[in-house]
matplotlib code that plots the C-alpha trace (Angstrom):
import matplotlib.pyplot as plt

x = [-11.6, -14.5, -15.1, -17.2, -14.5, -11.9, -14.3, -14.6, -10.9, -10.4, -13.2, -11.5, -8.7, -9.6, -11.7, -8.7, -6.8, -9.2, -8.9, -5.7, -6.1, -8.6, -6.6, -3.4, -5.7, -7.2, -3.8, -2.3, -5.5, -5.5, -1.8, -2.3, -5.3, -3.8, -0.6, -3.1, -5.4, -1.3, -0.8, -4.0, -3.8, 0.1, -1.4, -4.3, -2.0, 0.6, -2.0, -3.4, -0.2, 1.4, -1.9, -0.1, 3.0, 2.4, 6.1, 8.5, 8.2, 12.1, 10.8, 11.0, 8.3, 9.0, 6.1, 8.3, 11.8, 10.3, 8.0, 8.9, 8.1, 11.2, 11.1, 14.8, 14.4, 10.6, 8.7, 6.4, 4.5, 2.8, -0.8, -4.2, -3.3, -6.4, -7.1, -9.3, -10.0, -12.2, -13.2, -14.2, -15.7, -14.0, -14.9, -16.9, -14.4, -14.7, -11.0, -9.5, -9.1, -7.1, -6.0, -4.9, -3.3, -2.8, -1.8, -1.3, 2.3, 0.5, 2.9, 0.3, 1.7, -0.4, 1.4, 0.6, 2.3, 2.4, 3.1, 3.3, 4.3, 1.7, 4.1, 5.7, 1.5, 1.2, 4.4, 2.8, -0.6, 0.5, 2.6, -0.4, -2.5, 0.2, 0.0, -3.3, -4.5, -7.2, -6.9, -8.5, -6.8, -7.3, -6.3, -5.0, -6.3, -5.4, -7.8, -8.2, -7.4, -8.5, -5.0, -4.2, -1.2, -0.9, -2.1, -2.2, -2.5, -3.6, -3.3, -2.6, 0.3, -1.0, 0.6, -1.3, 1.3, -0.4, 0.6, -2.3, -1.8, -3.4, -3.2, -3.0, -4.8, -4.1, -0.5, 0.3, 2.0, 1.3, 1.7, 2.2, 1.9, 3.5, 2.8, 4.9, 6.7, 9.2, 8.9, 6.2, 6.6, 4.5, 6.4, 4.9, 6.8, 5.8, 6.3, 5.5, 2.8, 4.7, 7.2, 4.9, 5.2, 5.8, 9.8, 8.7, 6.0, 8.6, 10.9, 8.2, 7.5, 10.7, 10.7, 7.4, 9.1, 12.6, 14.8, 17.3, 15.1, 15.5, 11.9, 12.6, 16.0, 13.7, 11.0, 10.8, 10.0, 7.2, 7.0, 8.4, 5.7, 7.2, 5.5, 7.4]
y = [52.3, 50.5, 46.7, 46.2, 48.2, 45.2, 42.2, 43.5, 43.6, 40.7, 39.3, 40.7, 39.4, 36.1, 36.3, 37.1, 34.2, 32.1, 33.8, 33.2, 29.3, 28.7, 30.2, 28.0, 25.2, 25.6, 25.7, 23.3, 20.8, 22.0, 21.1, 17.5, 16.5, 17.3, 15.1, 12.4, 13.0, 12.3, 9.4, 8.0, 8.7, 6.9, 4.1, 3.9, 3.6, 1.6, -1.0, -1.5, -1.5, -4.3, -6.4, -7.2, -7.2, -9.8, -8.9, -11.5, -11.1, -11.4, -11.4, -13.8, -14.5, -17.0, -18.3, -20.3, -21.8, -24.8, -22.8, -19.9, -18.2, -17.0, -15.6, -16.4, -19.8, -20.2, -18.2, -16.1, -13.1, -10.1, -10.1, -9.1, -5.4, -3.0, 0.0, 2.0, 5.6, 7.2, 10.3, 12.3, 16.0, 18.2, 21.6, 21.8, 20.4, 17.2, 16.1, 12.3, 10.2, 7.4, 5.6, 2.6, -0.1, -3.8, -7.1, -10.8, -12.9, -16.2, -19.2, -21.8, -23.6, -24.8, -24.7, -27.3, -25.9, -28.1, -26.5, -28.3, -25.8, -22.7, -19.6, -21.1, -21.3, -18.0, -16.8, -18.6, -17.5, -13.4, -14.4, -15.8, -12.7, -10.2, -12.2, -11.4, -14.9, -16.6, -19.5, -21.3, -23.3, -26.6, -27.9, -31.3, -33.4, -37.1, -39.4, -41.3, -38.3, -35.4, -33.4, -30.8, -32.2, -29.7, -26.7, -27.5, -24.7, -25.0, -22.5, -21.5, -19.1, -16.3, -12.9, -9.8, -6.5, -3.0, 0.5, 2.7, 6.7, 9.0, 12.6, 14.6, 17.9, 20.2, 19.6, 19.1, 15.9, 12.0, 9.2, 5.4, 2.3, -0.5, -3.8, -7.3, -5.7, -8.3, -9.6, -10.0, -6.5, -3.2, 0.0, 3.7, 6.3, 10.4, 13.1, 16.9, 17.1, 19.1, 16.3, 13.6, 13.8, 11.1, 11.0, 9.6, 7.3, 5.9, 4.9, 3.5, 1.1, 0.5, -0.5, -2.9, -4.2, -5.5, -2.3, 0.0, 3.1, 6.3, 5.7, 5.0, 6.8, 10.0, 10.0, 9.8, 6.0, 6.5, 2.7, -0.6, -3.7, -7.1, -10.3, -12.0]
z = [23.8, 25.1, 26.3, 23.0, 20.6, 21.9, 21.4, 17.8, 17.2, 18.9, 16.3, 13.5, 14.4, 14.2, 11.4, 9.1, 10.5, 9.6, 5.9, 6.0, 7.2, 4.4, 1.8, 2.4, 3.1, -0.8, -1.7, -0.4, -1.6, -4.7, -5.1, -3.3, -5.4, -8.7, -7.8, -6.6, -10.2, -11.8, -9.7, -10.5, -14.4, -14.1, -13.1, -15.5, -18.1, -16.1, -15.6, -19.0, -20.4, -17.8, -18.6, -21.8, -21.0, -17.7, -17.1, -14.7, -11.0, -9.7, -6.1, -3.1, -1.1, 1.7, 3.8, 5.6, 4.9, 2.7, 1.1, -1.2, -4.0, -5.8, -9.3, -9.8, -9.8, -11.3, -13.7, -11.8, -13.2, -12.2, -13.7, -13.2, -12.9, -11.4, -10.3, -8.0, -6.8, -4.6, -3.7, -0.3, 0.7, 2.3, 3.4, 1.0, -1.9, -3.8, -2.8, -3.7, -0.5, -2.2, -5.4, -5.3, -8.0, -7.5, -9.2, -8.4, -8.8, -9.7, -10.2, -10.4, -6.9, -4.4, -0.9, 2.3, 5.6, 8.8, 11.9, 15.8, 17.8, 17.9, 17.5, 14.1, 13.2, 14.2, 12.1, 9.1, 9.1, 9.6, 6.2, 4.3, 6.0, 4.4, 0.8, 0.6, 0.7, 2.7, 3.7, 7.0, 9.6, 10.2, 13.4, 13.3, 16.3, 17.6, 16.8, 20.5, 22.6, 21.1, 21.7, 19.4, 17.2, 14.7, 12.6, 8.7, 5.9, 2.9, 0.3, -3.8, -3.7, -5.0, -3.7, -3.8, -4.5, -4.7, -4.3, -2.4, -3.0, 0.4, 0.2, 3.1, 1.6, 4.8, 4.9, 1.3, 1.2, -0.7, 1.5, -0.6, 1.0, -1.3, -0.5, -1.3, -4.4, -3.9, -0.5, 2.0, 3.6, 3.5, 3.4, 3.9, 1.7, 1.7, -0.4, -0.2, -3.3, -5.5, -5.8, -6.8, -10.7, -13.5, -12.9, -9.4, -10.6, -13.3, -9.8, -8.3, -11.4, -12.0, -8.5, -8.8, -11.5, -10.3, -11.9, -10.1, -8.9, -6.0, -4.7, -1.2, -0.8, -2.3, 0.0, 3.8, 4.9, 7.6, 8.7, 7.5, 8.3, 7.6, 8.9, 11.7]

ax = plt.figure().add_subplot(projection="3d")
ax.plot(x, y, z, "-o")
ax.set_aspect("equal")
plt.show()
Protein backbone atom coordinates (compact mmCIF):
# COMPACT_ATOMS: atom_id res chain seq x y z
CA UNK A 1 0.00 0.00 0.00
CA UNK A 2 1.25 3.21 -1.02
CA UNK A 3 1.78 6.69 1.07
CA UNK A 4 -1.24 8.06 -1.01
CA UNK A 5 -3.51 4.77 -0.52
CA UNK A 6 -3.14 5.56 3.53
CA UNK A 7 -3.85 9.40 3.26
CA UNK A 8 -7.12 8.27 1.54
CA UNK A 9 -8.13 5.91 4.28
CA UNK A 10 -7.00 8.04 6.74
CA UNK A 11 -9.55 10.66 4.87
CA UNK A 12 -12.14 8.29 4.82
CA UNK A 13 -11.86 7.68 7.96
CA UNK A 14 -12.56 10.86 9.14
CA UNK A 15 -14.95 11.76 6.72
CA UNK A 16 -17.43 9.13 8.26
CA UNK A 17 -16.81 10.34 11.70
CA UNK A 18 -17.80 13.46 10.85
CA UNK A 19 -21.14 11.69 9.36
CA UNK A 20 -21.55 10.23 12.21
CA UNK A 21 -21.00 13.59 14.40
CA UNK A 22 -23.50 15.40 12.26
CA UNK A 23 -26.03 12.82 12.44
CA UNK A 24 -26.18 12.66 16.32
CA UNK A 25 -25.72 16.30 16.30
CA UNK A 26 -29.36 16.67 14.11
CA UNK A 27 -30.63 14.39 16.54
CA UNK A 28 -29.93 15.56 19.43
CA UNK A 29 -31.14 19.34 18.14
CA UNK A 30 -34.01 18.13 16.80
CA UNK A 31 -34.94 16.62 20.17
CA UNK A 32 -33.78 19.86 22.19
CA UNK A 33 -35.71 22.40 20.03
CA UNK A 34 -38.96 20.51 20.08
CA UNK A 35 -38.84 20.45 24.07
CA UNK A 36 -37.81 24.14 23.89
CA UNK A 37 -40.95 24.90 21.04
CA UNK A 38 -43.16 22.84 24.34
CA UNK A 39 -41.69 24.92 26.84
CA UNK A 40 -42.36 27.95 25.02
CA UNK A 41 -46.04 26.98 23.92
CA UNK A 42 -46.54 26.06 28.09
CA UNK A 43 -45.84 29.29 28.77
CA UNK A 44 -47.89 31.01 26.12
CA UNK A 45 -50.76 29.61 27.58
CA UNK A 46 -49.48 29.77 31.19
CA UNK A 47 -49.12 33.45 30.78
CA UNK A 48 -52.41 34.46 29.35
CA UNK A 49 -54.19 32.46 31.57
CA UNK A 50 -52.27 33.92 34.95
CA UNK A 51 -53.09 37.51 33.43
CA UNK A 52 -56.51 36.77 34.62
CA UNK A 53 -56.06 34.98 37.26
CA UNK A 54 -53.30 37.60 38.91
CA UNK A 55 -52.95 34.73 41.44
CA UNK A 56 -51.34 35.45 45.39
CA UNK A 57 -47.62 35.63 45.60
CA UNK A 58 -46.89 33.62 49.10
CA UNK A 59 -43.20 34.64 48.86
CA UNK A 60 -40.74 36.67 50.98
CA UNK A 61 -38.57 38.96 49.64
CA UNK A 62 -36.38 40.75 52.23
CA UNK A 63 -34.22 43.67 51.08
CA UNK A 64 -33.05 44.02 54.41
CA UNK A 65 -34.42 43.09 57.94
CA UNK A 66 -36.93 46.21 58.01
CA UNK A 67 -37.84 45.93 54.76
CA UNK A 68 -39.75 42.89 53.32
CA UNK A 69 -42.04 41.79 51.08
CA UNK A 70 -43.99 38.87 52.51
CA UNK A 71 -47.14 37.55 50.87
CA UNK A 72 -48.20 35.98 54.16
CA UNK A 73 -48.71 38.83 55.80
CA UNK A 74 -49.83 41.37 52.77
CA UNK A 75 -51.60 40.76 49.61
CA UNK A 76 -49.14 40.59 46.99
CA UNK A 77 -49.73 39.25 43.42
CA UNK A 78 -48.02 38.03 40.55
CA UNK A 79 -49.06 40.09 37.39
CA UNK A 80 -47.95 41.45 34.30
CA UNK A 81 -47.19 37.97 32.91
CA UNK A 82 -44.90 38.02 29.34
CA UNK A 83 -43.16 36.17 27.21
CA UNK A 84 -40.38 36.09 24.84
CA UNK A 85 -38.41 33.74 22.40
CA UNK A 86 -35.72 33.98 20.20
CA UNK A 87 -34.25 32.23 17.74
CA UNK A 88 -30.43 31.40 16.49
CA UNK A 89 -28.57 29.55 13.35
CA UNK A 90 -26.83 26.82 13.68
CA UNK A 91 -25.11 24.75 11.28
CA UNK A 92 -27.12 25.67 9.03
CA UNK A 93 -30.49 25.01 11.25
CA UNK A 94 -32.89 27.65 12.56
CA UNK A 95 -32.51 26.28 16.31
CA UNK A 96 -34.31 28.34 19.49
CA UNK A 97 -31.60 30.01 21.64
CA UNK A 98 -33.97 30.89 24.50
CA UNK A 99 -37.51 31.40 25.88
CA UNK A 100 -38.12 33.14 28.47
CA UNK A 101 -41.37 34.11 30.76
CA UNK A 102 -41.68 36.79 33.40
CA UNK A 103 -43.98 38.67 35.83
CA UNK A 104 -43.98 41.30 38.48
CA UNK A 105 -45.10 40.79 42.45
CA UNK A 106 -46.38 44.42 42.84
CA UNK A 107 -47.70 45.33 46.34
CA UNK A 108 -48.07 48.88 45.77
CA UNK A 109 -45.08 49.80 48.60
CA UNK A 110 -42.64 52.18 48.22
CA UNK A 111 -39.38 51.26 50.29
CA UNK A 112 -36.65 54.03 51.71
CA UNK A 113 -33.36 52.19 52.96
CA UNK A 114 -30.65 54.09 54.95
CA UNK A 115 -27.42 52.60 55.20
CA UNK A 116 -23.99 54.18 57.15
CA UNK A 117 -21.64 51.70 56.92
CA UNK A 118 -20.74 50.88 53.01
CA UNK A 119 -20.89 46.93 53.11
CA UNK A 120 -24.63 46.88 54.46
CA UNK A 121 -25.00 49.55 51.16
CA UNK A 122 -23.42 47.24 49.19
CA UNK A 123 -25.67 44.15 50.57
CA UNK A 124 -28.70 46.32 49.84
CA UNK A 125 -28.10 47.48 46.44
CA UNK A 126 -27.07 43.66 45.02
CA UNK A 127 -30.74 42.91 46.55
CA UNK A 128 -32.50 45.70 44.64
CA UNK A 129 -30.09 44.62 41.52
CA UNK A 130 -31.55 40.94 41.86
CA UNK A 131 -35.34 42.36 42.20
CA UNK A 132 -34.99 43.66 39.06
CA UNK A 133 -35.46 47.17 40.22
CA UNK A 134 -33.42 50.38 39.46
CA UNK A 135 -33.07 52.47 41.59
CA UNK A 136 -29.97 55.14 41.97
CA UNK A 137 -27.96 55.88 45.06
CA UNK A 138 -27.89 58.92 46.71
CA UNK A 139 -25.13 59.54 48.91
CA UNK A 140 -25.99 61.42 51.85
CA UNK A 141 -23.23 64.10 52.68
CA UNK A 142 -22.76 66.51 55.80
CA UNK A 143 -23.65 69.79 55.14
CA UNK A 144 -20.33 71.75 56.65
CA UNK A 145 -17.83 69.04 55.93
CA UNK A 146 -18.64 67.32 53.09
CA UNK A 147 -18.09 63.64 54.82
CA UNK A 148 -20.01 61.00 53.45
CA UNK A 149 -22.73 60.11 56.20
CA UNK A 150 -24.76 57.76 54.49
CA UNK A 151 -26.20 55.95 51.36
CA UNK A 152 -30.08 56.42 50.97
CA UNK A 153 -32.29 54.16 48.50
CA UNK A 154 -35.14 54.81 47.23
CA UNK A 155 -37.31 52.45 45.48
CA UNK A 156 -41.20 50.92 44.66
CA UNK A 157 -41.06 47.23 45.54
CA UNK A 158 -41.63 45.75 42.68
CA UNK A 159 -39.98 42.14 42.15
CA UNK A 160 -39.29 40.84 38.84
CA UNK A 161 -39.69 36.63 38.75
CA UNK A 162 -39.03 34.88 35.42
CA UNK A 163 -38.14 31.54 34.17
CA UNK A 164 -35.57 31.67 31.05
CA UNK A 165 -35.48 28.13 28.98
CA UNK A 166 -31.54 27.55 27.05
CA UNK A 167 -31.13 24.58 25.10
CA UNK A 168 -28.01 23.08 24.65
CA UNK A 169 -28.66 21.39 21.00
CA UNK A 170 -25.24 19.46 20.85
CA UNK A 171 -25.58 17.75 24.10
CA UNK A 172 -29.36 17.38 24.28
CA UNK A 173 -30.17 18.90 27.41
CA UNK A 174 -32.65 22.30 28.75
CA UNK A 175 -31.02 24.40 31.15
CA UNK A 176 -33.83 26.90 33.39
CA UNK A 177 -32.74 29.71 35.21
CA UNK A 178 -35.74 30.72 37.69
CA UNK A 179 -35.40 33.90 39.21
CA UNK A 180 -37.11 35.34 42.71
CA UNK A 181 -40.07 32.75 42.69
CA UNK A 182 -40.30 33.28 46.24
CA UNK A 183 -37.19 34.81 47.45
CA UNK A 184 -34.53 36.92 46.08
CA UNK A 185 -32.38 33.99 44.61
CA UNK A 186 -31.64 32.72 41.02
CA UNK A 187 -31.35 28.98 40.61
CA UNK A 188 -30.05 26.94 37.39
CA UNK A 189 -31.92 23.62 36.88
CA UNK A 190 -31.07 20.95 33.75
CA UNK A 191 -32.75 18.35 32.11
CA UNK A 192 -31.77 15.88 29.34
CA UNK A 193 -34.41 17.15 26.45
CA UNK A 194 -36.51 14.22 26.41
CA UNK A 195 -37.54 14.91 29.88
CA UNK A 196 -38.70 18.37 29.41
CA UNK A 197 -42.52 17.76 28.78
CA UNK A 198 -45.89 19.33 30.34
CA UNK A 199 -45.71 17.00 33.65
CA UNK A 200 -42.41 19.06 34.33
CA UNK A 201 -43.67 22.40 33.22
CA UNK A 202 -46.88 21.76 35.59
CA UNK A 203 -43.90 21.39 38.68
CA UNK A 204 -42.37 24.27 37.69
CA UNK A 205 -45.81 26.34 37.87
CA UNK A 206 -46.83 24.84 40.66
CA UNK A 207 -43.58 25.91 41.98
CA UNK A 208 -43.93 29.81 40.63
CA UNK A 209 -47.01 29.55 42.24
CA UNK A 210 -46.50 28.59 45.91
CA UNK A 211 -47.67 24.64 45.50
CA UNK A 212 -45.81 21.41 46.55
CA UNK A 213 -43.89 20.35 43.20
CA UNK A 214 -40.49 17.81 42.28
CA UNK A 215 -38.88 20.57 40.01
CA UNK A 216 -35.75 20.94 41.70
CA UNK A 217 -35.36 17.52 43.36
CA UNK A 218 -35.98 16.18 39.38
CA UNK A 219 -33.40 17.99 37.72
CA UNK A 220 -29.79 18.63 38.44
CA UNK A 221 -29.23 22.12 40.27
CA UNK A 222 -26.15 23.64 38.30
CA UNK A 223 -25.78 26.83 40.53
CA UNK A 224 -27.75 28.55 43.39
CA UNK A 225 -27.15 32.68 43.21
CA UNK A 226 -28.61 34.44 46.28
CA UNK A 227 -27.70 38.10 46.98
CA UNK A 228 -25.58 38.51 50.10
Amino acid sequence: MGFLDDLKKQAQALQKQQRIDEAAFERNAMLTDAACKTVFQYWLELARDLNVIRPPARGRWVFDTANTLDGMLERLHFEDFRIDSRRKRMRDLELYDHAVITCWVRGGRRMEITKDFPPEAERVATRIQQAGIVAPVDMLRDDVTGKFRASRFEFDADVRVGARAVPDHEQGKLQFTTTNFDRLESLIVEFPAQRVGTELLDELAKWWLGEPNTFTASGQIVQIIEPR
